[in-house]
N, C-alpha and C positions, 0 to 999 in steps of 0.2 A: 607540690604546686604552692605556691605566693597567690595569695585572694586579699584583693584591695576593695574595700567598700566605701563609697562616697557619702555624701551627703543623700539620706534619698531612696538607694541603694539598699537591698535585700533581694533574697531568693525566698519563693514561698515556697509552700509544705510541698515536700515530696519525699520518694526515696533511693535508693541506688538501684542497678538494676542485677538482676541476680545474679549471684555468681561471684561479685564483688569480695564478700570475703566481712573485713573488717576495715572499718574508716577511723583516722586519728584526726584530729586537729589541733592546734596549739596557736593559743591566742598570743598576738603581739604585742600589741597597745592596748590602751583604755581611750576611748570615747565614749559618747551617751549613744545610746540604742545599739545595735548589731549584733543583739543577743544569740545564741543560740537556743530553738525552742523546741523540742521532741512534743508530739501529741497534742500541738496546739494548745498548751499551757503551763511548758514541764520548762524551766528557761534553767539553762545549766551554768556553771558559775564564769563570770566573761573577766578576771582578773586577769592582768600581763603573766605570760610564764603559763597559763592553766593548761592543761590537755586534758582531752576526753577520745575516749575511744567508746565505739560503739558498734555492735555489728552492722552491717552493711544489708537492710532488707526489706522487705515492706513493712515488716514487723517494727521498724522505727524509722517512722515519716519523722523531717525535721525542717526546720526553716532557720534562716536566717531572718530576723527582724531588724526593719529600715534603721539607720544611722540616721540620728539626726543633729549630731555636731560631730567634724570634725573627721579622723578616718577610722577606722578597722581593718586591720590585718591577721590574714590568717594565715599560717602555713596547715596542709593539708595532704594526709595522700591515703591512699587505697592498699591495704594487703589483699593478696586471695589465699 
C-alpha cells in the first residue's frame, strides 16, 4: 500500500492484529514531522530510501507522528 500523510495527519499508538506476521515500510520523502515511533518514544530513522521491518504485534505498538510541513509517503505492506 502507498500511505500519504498531510499536513496535520498522523495515526496514533496502536498495533496490528494478530496473526499479521511482519510489517515493512519504506519511507519516500522527507518532510518535517511523520516520524515513525514504537513505544511512545523510540522514533525510528525517517530518511528517503529507509525501511524498517518489525513484527506485527502487540508487542510493538507504534504511531505515526503528525506532519507538519509539507507530505510523507509511505509504502507499506503486511507479511504473514
Amino acid at each position: 500500500s502507498l500511505l500519504r500523510y498531510s499536513i496535520s495527519d498522523h495515526c496514533p499508538i496502536h498495533h496490528e492484529p494478530t496473526g499479521c506476521g511482519i510489517r515493512a515500510m519504506i519511507d519516500l520523502c522527507e518532510s518535517d514531522g511523520g516520524e515513525l515511533q514504537f513505544f511512545g518514544k523510540e522514533k525510528a530513522d525517517s530518511s528517503v530510501g529507509t525501511g524498517i521491518i518489525f513484527p506485527a504485534s502487540f508487542m510493538f505498538p507504534y504511531e505515526v507522528l503528525p506532519v507538519t510541513e509539507g507530505y510523507r509517503y509511505y509504502v507499506t505492506t503486511t507479511f504473514k
